[in-house]
N, CA, C and O atoms as a GROMACS GRO file, in nm:
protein
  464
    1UNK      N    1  -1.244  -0.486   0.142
    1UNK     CA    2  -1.137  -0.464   0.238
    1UNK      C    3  -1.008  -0.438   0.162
    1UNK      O    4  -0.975  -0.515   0.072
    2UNK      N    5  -0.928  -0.326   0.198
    2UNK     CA    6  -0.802  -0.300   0.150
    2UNK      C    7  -0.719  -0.338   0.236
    2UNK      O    8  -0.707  -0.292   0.349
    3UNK      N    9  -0.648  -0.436   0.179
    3UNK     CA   10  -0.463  -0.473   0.231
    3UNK      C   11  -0.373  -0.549   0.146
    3UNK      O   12  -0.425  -0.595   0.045
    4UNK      N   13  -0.237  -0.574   0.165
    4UNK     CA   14  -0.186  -0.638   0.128
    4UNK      C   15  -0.101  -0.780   0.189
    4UNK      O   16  -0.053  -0.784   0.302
    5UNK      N   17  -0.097  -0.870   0.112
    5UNK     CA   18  -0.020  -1.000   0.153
    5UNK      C   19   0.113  -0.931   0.081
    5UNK      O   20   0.125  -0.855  -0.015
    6UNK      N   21   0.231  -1.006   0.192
    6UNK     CA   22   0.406  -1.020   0.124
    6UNK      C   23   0.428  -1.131   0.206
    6UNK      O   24   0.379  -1.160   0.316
    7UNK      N   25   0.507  -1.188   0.137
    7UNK     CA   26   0.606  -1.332   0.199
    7UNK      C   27   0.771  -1.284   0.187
    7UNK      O   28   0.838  -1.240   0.093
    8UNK      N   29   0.801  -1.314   0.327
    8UNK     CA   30   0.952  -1.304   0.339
    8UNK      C   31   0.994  -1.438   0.404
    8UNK      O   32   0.990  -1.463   0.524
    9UNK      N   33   1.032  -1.515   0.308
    9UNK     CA   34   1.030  -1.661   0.311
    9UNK      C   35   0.950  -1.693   0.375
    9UNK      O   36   0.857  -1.620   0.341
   10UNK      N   37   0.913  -1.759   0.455
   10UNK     CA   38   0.805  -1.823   0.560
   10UNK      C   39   0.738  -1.761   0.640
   10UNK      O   40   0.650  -1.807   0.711
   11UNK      N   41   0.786  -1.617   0.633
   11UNK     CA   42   0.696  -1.522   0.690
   11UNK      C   43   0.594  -1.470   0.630
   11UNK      O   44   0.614  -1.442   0.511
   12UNK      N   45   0.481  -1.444   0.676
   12UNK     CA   46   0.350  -1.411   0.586
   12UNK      C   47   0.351  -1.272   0.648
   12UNK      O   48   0.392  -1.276   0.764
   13UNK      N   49   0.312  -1.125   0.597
   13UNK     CA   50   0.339  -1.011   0.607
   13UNK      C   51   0.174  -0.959   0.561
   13UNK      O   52   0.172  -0.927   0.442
   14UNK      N   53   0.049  -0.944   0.625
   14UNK     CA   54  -0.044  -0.914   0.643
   14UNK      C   55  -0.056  -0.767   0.653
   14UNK      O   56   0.009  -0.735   0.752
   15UNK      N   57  -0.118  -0.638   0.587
   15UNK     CA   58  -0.093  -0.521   0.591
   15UNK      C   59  -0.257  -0.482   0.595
   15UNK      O   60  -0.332  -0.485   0.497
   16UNK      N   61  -0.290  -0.447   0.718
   16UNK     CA   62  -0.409  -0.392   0.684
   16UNK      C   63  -0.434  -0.266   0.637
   16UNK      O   64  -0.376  -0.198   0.721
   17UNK      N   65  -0.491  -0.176   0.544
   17UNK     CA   66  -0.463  -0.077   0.509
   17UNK      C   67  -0.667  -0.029   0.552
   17UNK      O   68  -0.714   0.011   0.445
   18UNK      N   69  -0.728  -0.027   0.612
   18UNK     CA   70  -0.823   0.032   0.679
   18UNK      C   71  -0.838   0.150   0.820
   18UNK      O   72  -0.771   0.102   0.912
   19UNK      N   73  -0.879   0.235   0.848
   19UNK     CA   74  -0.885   0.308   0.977
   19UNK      C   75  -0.987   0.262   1.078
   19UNK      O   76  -0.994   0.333   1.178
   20UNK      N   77  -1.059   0.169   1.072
   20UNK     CA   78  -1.126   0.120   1.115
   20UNK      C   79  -1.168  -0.031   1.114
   20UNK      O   80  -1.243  -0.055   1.019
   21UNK      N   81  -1.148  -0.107   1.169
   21UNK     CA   82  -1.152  -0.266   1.175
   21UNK      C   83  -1.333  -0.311   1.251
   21UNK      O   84  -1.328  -0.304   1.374
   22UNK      N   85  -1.414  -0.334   1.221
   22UNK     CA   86  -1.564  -0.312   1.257
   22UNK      C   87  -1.589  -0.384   1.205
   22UNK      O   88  -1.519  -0.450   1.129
   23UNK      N   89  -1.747  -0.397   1.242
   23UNK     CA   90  -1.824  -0.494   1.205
   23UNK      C   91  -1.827  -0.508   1.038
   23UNK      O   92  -1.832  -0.626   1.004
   24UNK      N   93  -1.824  -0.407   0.920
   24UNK     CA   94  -1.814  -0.404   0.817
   24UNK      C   95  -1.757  -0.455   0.736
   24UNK      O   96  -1.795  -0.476   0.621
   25UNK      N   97  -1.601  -0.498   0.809
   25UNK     CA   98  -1.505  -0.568   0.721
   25UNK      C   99  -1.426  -0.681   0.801
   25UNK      O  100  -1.324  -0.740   0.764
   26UNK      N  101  -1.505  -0.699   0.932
   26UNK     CA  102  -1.460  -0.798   0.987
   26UNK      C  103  -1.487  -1.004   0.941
   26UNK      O  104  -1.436  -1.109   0.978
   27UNK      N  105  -1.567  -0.973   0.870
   27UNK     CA  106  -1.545  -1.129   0.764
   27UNK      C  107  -1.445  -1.120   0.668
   27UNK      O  108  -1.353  -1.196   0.639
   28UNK      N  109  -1.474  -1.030   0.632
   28UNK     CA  110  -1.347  -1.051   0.552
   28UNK      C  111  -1.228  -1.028   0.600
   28UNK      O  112  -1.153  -1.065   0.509
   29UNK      N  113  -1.152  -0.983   0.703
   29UNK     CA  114  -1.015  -1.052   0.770
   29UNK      C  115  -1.033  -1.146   0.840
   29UNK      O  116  -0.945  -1.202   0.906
   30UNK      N  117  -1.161  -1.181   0.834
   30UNK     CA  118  -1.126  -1.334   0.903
   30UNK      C  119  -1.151  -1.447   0.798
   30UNK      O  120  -1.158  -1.568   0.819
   31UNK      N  121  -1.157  -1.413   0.738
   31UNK     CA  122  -1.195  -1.486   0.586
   31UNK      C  123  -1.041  -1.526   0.530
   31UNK      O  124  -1.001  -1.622   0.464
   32UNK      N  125  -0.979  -1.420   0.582
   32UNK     CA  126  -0.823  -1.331   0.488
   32UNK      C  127  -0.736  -1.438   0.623
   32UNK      O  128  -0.626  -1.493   0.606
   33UNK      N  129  -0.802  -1.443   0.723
   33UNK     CA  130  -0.721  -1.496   0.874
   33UNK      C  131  -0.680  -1.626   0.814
   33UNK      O  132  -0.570  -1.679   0.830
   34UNK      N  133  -0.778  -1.670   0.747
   34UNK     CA  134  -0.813  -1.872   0.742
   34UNK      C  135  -0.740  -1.916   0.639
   34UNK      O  136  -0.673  -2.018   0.628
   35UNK      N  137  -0.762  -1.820   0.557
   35UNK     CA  138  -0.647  -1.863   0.451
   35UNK      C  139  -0.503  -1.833   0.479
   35UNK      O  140  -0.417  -1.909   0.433
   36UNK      N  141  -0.476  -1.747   0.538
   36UNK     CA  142  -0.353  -1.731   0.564
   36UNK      C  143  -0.268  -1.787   0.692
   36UNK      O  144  -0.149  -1.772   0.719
   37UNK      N  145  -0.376  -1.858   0.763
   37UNK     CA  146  -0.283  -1.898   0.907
   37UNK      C  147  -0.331  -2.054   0.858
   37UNK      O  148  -0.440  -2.109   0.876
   38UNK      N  149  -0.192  -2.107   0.782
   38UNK     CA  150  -0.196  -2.235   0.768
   38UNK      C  151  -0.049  -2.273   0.845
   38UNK      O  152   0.038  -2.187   0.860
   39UNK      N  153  -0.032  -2.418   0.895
   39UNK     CA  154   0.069  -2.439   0.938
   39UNK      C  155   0.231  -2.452   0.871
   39UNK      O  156   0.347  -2.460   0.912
   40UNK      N  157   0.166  -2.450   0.757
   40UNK     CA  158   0.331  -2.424   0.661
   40UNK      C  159   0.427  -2.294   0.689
   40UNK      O  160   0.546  -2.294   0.658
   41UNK      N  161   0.375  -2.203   0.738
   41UNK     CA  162   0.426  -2.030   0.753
   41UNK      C  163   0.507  -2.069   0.906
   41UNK      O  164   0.482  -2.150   0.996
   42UNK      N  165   0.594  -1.985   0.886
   42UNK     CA  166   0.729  -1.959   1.054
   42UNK      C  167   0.612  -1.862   1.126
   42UNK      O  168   0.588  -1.882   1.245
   43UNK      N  169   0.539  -1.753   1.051
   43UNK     CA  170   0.517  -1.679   1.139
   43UNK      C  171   0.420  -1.594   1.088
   43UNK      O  172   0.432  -1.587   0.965
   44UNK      N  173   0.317  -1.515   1.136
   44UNK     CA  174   0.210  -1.440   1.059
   44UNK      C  175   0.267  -1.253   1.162
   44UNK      O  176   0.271  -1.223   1.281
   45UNK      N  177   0.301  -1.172   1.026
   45UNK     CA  178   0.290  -1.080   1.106
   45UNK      C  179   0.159  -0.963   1.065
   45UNK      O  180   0.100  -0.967   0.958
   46UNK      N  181   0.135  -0.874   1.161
   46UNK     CA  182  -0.007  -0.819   1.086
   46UNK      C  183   0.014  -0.690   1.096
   46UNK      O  184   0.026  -0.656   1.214
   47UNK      N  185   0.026  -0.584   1.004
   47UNK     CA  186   0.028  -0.456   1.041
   47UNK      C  187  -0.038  -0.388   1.057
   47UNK      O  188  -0.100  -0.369   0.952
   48UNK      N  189  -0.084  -0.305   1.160
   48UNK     CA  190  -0.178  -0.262   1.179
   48UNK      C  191  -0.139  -0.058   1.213
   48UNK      O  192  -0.179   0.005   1.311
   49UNK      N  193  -0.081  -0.020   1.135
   49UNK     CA  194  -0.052   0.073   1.108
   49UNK      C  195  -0.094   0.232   1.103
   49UNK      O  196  -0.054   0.338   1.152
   50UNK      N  197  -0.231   0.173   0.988
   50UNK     CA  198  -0.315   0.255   0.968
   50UNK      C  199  -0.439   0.234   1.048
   50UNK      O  200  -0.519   0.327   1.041
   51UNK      N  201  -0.465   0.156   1.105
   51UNK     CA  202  -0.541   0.128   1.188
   51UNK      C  203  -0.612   0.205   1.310
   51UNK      O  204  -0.552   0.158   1.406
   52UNK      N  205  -0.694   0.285   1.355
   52UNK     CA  206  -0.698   0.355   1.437
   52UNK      C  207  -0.798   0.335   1.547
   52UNK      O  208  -0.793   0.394   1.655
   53UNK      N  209  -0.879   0.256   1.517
   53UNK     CA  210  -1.022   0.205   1.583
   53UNK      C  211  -0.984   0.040   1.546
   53UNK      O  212  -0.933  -0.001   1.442
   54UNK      N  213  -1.027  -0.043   1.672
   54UNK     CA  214  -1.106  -0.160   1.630
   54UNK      C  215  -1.234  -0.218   1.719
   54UNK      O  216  -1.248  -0.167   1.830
   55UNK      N  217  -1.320  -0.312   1.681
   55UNK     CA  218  -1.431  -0.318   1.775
   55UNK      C  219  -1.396  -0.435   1.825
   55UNK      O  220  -1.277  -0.465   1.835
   56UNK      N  221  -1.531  -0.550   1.878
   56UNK     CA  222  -1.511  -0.661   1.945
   56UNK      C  223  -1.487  -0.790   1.793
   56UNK      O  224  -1.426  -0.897   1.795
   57UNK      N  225  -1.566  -0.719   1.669
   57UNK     CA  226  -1.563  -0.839   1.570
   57UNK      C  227  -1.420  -0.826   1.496
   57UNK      O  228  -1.366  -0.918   1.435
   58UNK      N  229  -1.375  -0.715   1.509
   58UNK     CA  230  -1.231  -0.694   1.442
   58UNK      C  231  -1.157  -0.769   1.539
   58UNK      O  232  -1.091  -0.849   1.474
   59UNK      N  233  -1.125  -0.790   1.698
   59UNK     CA  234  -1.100  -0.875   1.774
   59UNK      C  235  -1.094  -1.002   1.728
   59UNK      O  236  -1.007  -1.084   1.699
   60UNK      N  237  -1.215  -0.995   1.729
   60UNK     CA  238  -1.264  -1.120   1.687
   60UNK      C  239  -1.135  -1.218   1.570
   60UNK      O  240  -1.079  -1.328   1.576
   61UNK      N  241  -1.136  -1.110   1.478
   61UNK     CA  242  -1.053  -1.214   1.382
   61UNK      C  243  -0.919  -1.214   1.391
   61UNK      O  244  -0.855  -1.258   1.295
   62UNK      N  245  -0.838  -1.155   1.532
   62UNK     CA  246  -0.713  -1.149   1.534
   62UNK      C  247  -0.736  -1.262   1.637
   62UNK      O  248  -0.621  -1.294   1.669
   63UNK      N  249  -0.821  -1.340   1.705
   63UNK     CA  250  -0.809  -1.401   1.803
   63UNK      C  251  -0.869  -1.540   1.695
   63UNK      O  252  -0.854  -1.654   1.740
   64UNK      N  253  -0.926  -1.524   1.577
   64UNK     CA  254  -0.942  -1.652   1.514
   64UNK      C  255  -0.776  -1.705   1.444
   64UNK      O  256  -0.729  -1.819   1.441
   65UNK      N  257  -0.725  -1.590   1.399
   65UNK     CA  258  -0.572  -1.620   1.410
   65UNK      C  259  -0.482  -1.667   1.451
   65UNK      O  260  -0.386  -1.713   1.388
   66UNK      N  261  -0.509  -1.661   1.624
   66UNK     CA  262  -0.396  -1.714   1.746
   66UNK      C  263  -0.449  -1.844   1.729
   66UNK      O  264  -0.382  -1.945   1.709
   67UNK      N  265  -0.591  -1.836   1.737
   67UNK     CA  266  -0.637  -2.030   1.730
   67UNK      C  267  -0.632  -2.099   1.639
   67UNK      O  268  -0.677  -2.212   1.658
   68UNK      N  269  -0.586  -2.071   1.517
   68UNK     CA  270  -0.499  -2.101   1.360
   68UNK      C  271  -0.387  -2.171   1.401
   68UNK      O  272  -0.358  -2.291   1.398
   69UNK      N  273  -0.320  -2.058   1.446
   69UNK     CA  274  -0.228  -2.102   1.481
   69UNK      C  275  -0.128  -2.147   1.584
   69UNK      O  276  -0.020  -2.200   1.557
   70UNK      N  277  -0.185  -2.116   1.730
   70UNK     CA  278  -0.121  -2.198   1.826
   70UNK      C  279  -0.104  -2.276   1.850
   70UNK      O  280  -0.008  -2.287   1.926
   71UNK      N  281  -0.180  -2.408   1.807
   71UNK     CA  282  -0.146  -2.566   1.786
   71UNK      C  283  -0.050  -2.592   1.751
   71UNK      O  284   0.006  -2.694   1.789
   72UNK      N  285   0.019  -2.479   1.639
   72UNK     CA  286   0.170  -2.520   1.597
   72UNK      C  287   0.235  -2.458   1.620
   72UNK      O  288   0.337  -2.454   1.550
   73UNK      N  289   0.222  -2.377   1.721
   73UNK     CA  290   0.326  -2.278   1.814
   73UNK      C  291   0.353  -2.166   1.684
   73UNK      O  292   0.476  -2.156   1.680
   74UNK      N  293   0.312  -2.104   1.610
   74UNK     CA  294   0.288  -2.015   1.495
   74UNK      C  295   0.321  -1.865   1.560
   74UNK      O  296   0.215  -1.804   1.543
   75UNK      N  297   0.397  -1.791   1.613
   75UNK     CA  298   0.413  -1.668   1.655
   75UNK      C  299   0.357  -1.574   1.605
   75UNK      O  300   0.371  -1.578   1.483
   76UNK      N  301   0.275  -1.457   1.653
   76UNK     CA  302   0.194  -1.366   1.560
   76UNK      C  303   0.206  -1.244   1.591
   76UNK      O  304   0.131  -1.184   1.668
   77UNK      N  305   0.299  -1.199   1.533
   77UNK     CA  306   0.356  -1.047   1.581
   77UNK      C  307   0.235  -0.934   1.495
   77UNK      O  308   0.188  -0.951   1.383
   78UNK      N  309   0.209  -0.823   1.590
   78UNK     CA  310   0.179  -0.708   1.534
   78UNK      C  311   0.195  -0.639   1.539
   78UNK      O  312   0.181  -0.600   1.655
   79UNK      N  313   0.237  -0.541   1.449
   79UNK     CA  314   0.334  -0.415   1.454
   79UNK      C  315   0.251  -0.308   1.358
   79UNK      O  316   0.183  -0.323   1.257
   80UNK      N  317   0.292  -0.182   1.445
   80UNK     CA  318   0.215  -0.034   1.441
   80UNK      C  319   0.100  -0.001   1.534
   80UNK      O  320   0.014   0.083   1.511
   81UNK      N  321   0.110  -0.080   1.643
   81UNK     CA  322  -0.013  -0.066   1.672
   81UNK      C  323  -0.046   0.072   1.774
   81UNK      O  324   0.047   0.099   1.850
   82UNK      N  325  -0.146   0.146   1.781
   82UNK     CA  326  -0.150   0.290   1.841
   82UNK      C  327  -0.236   0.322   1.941
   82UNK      O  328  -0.320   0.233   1.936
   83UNK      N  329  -0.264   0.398   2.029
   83UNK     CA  330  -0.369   0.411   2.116
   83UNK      C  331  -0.457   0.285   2.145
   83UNK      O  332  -0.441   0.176   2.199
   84UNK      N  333  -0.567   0.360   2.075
   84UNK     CA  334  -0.719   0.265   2.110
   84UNK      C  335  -0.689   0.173   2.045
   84UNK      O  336  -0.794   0.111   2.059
   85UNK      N  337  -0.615   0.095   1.968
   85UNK     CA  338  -0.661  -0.033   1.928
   85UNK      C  339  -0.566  -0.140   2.064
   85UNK      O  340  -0.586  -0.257   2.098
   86UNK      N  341  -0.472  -0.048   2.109
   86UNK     CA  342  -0.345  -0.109   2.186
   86UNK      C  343  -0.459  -0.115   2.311
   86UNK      O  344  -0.473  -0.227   2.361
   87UNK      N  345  -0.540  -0.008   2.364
   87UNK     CA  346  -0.633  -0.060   2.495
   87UNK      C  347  -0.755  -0.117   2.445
   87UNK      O  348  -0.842  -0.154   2.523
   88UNK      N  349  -0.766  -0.125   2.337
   88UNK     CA  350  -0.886  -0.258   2.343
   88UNK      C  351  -0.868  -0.381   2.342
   88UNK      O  352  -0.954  -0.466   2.368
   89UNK      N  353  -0.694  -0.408   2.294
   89UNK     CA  354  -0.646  -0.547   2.308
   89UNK      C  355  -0.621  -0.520   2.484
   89UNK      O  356  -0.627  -0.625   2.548
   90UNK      N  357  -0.601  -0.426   2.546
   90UNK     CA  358  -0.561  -0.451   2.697
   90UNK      C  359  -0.707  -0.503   2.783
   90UNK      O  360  -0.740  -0.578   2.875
   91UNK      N  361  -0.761  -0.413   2.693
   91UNK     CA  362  -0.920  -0.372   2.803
   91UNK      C  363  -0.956  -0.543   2.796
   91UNK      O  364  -0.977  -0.620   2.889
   92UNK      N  365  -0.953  -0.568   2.641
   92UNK     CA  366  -0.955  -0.727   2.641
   92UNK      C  367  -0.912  -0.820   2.688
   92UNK      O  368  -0.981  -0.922   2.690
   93UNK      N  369  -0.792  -0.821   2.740
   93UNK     CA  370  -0.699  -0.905   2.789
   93UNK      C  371  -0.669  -0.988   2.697
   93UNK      O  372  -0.694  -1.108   2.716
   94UNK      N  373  -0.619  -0.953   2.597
   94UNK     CA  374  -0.556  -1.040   2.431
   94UNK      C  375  -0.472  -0.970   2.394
   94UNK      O  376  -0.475  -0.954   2.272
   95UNK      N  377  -0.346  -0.883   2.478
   95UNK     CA  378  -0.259  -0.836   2.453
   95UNK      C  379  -0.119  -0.935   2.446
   95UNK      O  380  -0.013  -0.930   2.382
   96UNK      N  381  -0.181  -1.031   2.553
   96UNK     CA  382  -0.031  -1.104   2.599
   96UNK      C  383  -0.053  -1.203   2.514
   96UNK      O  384   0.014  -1.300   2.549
   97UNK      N  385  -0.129  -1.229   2.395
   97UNK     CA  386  -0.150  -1.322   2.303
   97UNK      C  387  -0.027  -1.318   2.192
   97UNK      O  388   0.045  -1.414   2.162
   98UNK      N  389  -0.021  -1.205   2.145
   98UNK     CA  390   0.041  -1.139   2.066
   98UNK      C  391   0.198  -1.051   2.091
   98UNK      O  392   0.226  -0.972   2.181
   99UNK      N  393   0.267  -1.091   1.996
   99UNK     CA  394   0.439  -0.974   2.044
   99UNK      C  395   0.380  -0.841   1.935
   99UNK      O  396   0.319  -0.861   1.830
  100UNK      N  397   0.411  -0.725   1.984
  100UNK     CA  398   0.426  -0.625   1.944
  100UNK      C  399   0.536  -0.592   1.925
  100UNK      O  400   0.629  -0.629   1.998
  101UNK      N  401   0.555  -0.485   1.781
  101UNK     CA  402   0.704  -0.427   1.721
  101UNK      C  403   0.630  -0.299   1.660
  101UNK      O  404   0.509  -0.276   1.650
  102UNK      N  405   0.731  -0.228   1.624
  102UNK     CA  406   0.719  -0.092   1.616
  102UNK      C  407   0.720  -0.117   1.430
  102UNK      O  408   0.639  -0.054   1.362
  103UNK      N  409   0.793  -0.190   1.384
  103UNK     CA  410   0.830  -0.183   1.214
  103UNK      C  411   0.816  -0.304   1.171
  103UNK      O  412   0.805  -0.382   1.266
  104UNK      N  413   0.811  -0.350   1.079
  104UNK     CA  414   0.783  -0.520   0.999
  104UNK      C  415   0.919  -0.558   0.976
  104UNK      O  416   0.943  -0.679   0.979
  105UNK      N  417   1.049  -0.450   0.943
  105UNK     CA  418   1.141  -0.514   0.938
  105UNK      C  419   1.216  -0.577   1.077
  105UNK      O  420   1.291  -0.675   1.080
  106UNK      N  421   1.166  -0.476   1.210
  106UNK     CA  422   1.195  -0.561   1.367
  106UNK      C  423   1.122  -0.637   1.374
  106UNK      O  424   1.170  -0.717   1.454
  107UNK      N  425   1.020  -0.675   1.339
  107UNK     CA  426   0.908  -0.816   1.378
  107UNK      C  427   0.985  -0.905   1.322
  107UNK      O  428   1.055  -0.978   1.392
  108UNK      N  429   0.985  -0.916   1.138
  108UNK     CA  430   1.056  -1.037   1.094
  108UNK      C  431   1.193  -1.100   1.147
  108UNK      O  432   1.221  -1.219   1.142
  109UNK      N  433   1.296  -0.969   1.214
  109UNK     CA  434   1.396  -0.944   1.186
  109UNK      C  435   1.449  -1.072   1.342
  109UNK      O  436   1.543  -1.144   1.372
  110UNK      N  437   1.309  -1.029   1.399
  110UNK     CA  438   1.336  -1.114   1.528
  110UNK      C  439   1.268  -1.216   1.512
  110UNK      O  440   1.258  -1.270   1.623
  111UNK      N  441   1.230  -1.257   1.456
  111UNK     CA  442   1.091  -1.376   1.438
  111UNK      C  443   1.184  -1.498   1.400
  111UNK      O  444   1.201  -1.606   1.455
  112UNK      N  445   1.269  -1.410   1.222
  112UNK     CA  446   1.349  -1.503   1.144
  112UNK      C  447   1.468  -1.562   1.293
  112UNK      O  448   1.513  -1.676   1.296
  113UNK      N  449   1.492  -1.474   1.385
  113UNK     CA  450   1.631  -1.468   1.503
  113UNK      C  451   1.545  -1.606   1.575
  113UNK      O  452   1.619  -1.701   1.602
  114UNK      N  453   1.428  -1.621   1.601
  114UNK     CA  454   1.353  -1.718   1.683
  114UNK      C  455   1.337  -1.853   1.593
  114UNK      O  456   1.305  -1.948   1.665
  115UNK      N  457   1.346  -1.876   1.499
  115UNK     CA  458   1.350  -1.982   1.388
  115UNK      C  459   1.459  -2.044   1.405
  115UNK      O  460   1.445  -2.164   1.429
  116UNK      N  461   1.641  -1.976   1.397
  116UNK     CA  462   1.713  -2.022   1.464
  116UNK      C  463   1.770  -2.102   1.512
  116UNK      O  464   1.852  -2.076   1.599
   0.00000   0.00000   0.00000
């Protein structure tokens, strides 16, 4: 799986760099989920950019994420998100789980504004 981790202080900055989120590489972002949604972080954001497809197991590990971290009220913004991956979180009804932003510097920019 190709992506990158960045930290902007307490923000964890998740970059998926795949066109497809599937059954193929879906352990390993959820592998990538567990380690990274610990309760020390303000906030997990995930970019999903390049992203163009996802299935039910790529789901899958953005929703092992929210349950990471909602116990500690952990906000989980994702930003870039496009077409079909935006109606499979609808079709799913796991849209309203998540804040959407257009750029990583408006996700943090409001995240760091919610820390506050």
């Amino acid at each position: 799986m190709n992506f990158t981790v960045e930290n902007r202080g307490q923000i964890v900055i998740f970059t998926l760099k795949h066109e497809k989120v599937d059954n193929e590489i879906s352990s390993q972002f959820k592998a990538q989920m567990l380690i990274l949604c610990q309760p020390d972080i303000d906030a997990l954001v995930i970019d999903m950019a390049h992203v163009e497809q996802i299935d039910s197991s790529g789901l899958g590990a953005l929703l092992l994420a929210h349950r990471q971290l909602k116990e500690n009220a952990i906000p989980i913004a994702l930003v870039g998100v496009t077409g079909m991956v935006r109606t499979m979180l609808h079709i799913s009804q796991t849209e309203t789980l998540f804040d959407f932003y257009d750029t990583i510097d408006e996700a943090c920019e409001d995240l760091e504004y919610e820390e506050d």
